[in-house]
C-alpha positions in Angstrom: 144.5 106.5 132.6 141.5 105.7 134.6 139.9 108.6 133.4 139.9 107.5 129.7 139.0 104.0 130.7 136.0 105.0 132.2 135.3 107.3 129.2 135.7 104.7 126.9 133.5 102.4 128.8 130.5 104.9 129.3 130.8 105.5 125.3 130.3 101.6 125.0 127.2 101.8 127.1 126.1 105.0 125.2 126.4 102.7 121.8 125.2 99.8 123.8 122.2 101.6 125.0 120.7 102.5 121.5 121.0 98.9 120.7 119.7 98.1 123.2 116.5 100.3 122.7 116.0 99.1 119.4 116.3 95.8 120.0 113.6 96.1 123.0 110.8 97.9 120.9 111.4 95.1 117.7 110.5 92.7 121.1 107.7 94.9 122.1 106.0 95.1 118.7 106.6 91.1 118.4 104.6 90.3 121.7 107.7 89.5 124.0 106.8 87.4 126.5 107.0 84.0 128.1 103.6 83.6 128.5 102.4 84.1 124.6 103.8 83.1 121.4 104.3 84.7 118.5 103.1 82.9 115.3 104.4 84.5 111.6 102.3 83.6 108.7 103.4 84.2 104.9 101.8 83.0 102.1 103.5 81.5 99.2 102.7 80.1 95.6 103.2 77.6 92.8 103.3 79.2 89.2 99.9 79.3 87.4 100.6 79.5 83.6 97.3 80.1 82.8 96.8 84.1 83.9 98.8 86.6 84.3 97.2 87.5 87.8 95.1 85.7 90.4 93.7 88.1 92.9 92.5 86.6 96.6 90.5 88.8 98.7 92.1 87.9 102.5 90.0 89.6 104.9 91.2 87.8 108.3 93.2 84.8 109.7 92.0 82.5 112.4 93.3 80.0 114.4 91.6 77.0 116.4 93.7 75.7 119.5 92.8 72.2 120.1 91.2 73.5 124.0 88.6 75.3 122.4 86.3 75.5 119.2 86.1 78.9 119.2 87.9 80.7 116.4 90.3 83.0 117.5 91.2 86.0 115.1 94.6 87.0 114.8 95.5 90.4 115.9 98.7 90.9 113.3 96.8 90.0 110.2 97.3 92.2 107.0 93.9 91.7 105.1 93.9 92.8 101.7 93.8 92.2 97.5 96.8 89.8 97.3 98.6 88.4 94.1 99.4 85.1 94.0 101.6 85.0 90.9 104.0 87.7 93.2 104.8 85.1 94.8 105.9 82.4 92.7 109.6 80.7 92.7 110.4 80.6 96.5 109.1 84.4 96.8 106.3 85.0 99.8 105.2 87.9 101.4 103.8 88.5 105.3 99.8 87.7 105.9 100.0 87.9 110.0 102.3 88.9 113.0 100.3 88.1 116.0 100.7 86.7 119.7 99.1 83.8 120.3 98.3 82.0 123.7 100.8 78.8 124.4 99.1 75.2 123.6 97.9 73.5 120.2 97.0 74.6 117.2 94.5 72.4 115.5 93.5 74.8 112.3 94.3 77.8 110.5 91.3 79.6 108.3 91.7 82.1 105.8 88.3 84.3 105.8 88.1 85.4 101.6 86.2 88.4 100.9 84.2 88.1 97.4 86.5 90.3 95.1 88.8 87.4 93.7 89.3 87.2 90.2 92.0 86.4 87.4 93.5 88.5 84.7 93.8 86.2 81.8 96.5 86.9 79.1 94.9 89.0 76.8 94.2 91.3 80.2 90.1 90.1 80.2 89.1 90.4 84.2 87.0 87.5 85.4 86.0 86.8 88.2 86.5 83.7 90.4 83.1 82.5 92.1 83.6 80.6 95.0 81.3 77.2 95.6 81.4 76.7 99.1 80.6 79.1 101.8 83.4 81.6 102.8 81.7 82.1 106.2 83.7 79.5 108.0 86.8 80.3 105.6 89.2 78.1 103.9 90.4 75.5 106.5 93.8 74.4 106.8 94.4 71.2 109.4 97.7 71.9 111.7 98.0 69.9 114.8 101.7 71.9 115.8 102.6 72.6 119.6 103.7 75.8 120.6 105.4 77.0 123.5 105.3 80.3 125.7 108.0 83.2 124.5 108.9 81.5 120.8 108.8 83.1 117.5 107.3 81.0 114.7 107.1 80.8 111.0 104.6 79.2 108.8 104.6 79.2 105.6 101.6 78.7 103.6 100.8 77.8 99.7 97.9 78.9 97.9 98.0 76.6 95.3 96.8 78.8 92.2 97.2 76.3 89.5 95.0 73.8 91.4 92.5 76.0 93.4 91.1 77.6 89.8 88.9 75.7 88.1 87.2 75.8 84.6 83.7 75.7 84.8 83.3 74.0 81.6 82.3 76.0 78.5 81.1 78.9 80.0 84.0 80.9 79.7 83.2 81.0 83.9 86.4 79.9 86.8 85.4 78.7 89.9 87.8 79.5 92.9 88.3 76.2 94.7 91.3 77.1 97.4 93.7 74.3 98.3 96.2 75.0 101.0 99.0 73.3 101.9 101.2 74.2 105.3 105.0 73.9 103.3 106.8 74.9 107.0 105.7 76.0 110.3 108.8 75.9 112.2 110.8 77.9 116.0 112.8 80.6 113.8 115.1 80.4 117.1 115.6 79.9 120.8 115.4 82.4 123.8 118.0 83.5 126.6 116.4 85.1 129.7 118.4 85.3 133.1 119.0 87.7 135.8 121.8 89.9 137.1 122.0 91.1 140.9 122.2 93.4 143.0 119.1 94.6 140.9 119.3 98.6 141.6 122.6 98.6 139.4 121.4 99.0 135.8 123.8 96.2 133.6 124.2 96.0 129.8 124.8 92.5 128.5 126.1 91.2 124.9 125.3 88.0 123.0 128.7 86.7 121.1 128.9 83.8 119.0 132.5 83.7 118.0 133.5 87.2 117.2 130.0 88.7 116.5 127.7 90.1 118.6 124.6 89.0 117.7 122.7 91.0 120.6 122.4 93.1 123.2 120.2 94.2 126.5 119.9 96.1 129.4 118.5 94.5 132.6 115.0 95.8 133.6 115.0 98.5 136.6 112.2 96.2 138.7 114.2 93.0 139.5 117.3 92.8 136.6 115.8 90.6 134.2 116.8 90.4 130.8 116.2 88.4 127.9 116.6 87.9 124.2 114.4 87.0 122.0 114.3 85.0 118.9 118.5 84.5 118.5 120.0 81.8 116.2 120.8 78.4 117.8 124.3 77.8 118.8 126.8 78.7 121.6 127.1 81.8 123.6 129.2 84.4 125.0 127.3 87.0 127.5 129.6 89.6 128.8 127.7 91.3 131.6 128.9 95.3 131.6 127.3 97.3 134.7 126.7 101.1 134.4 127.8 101.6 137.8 132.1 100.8 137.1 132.3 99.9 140.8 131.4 97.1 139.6 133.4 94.4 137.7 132.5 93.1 133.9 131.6 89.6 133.6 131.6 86.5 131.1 129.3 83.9 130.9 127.6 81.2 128.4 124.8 79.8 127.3 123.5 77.5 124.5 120.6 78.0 122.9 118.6 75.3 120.7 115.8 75.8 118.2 112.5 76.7 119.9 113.7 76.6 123.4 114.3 79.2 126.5 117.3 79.0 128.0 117.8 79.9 131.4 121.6 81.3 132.3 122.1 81.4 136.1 122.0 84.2 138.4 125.3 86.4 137.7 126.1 88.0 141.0 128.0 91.6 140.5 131.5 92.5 142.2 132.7 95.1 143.2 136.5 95.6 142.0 
């Protein structure tokens, strides 16, 4: 009987493991760490019935934190010929994933190249000149906090049927952008905590009733763990250690929007 326990529970960890793994490289591709947000831009917009296509020409994404004037570029921005009738009625799409350092954002500015035009009805291309200077880029006023090791969203509206303009009778549009932050909210809260005696490796679940939302190993340097980014609520973490001379163990946490939480040490038995 033993025997098949302990078969049962290394196929767990097996299972566990590859979780695990994916659940650590989505956290390494999103910056994971304490000492950096992470700051998700997507760009949204209101129906324009006056074109069938409005093309901007988003060549970077800059940020000002309130310490500094310098303009710093974000490193997860997806420049490109965008659409902004794809993303009418609640639809967005992804402009930046990028890590950020902790403080206060004071401004977001979209940098435009100059290949921004409309496609009118009756499929004429023309293009959209832009009156003021896209050096500096289009400036968007923030003032929004953010903390070290939290995942946010913002969600930003190009406002087509306002930013074109009809430059009177010349059959000529002018491209005057207004912007408008719609959200910029935490998409979740963190759990980090640590499980000792460190040199035994430990797998650890996140339940929230009967579903486990997810799942971790400890490192190898000094049995750390943490998730990243998990809906708010109440937790169950069940802490299973590779080496089964050692007991399983449940504990909790509670995790609210935008927060770290910190679960006590969880100290191993042996059985």
């Amino acid at each position: 009987m033993k025997m098949i326990q302990k078969w049962f529970l290394l196929t767990m960890l097996a299972i566990i493991a590859s979780l695990a793994f994916y659940a650590c490289s989505r956290n390494a591709k999103s910056g994971n760490s304490a000492n950096t947000a992470q700051l998700q831009i997507s760009l949204t917009d209101s129906p324009f019935p006056d074109a069938k296509e409005v093309w901007v020409d988003i060549k970077q994404i800059e940020i000002i934190m309130s310490d500094t004037s310098n303009p710093l570029i974000l490193n997860g921005t997806h420049p490109g010929l965008y659409n902004l009738l794809n993303f009418t009625n609640g639809k967005d799409t992804l402009l930046a994933d990028a890590t950020i350092p902790p403080g206060t954002i004071s401004q977001i500015r979209l940098i435009l190249g100059d290949n921004n035009y409309i496609v009118t009805s009756d499929g004429s291309k023309i293009s959209l000149k832009t009156p003021s200077g896209q050096e500096s880029g289009l400036k968007v006023q923030v003032h929004q906090e953010v903390s070290g090791g939290i995942l946010y969203r913002l969600k930003l509206d190009f406002d087509a049927g306002r930013s074109i303009v009809k430059a009177g009778n010349s059959g000529n549009y002018l491209l005057k952008p207004v912007l408008r932050i719609i959200s910029l909210v935490p998409s979740g809260g963190d759990i980090k905590g640590v499980v000792v005696p460190d040199s035994v490796r430990t797998a650890i679940l996140a339940i929230m009733g009967t579903d486990t939302i997810a799942s971790t190993f400890t490192d190898t340097t000094n049995g750390n763990y943490l998730f990243k980014d998990v809906p708010a609520g109440n937790y169950s973490l069940v802490y299973i250690p590779v080496d089964t001379a050692f007991s399983t163990f449940t504990g909790a946490a509670s995790v609210t929007l935008g927060q770290i939480t910190t679960v006590d040490t969880v100290k191993l038995q042996h059985h």
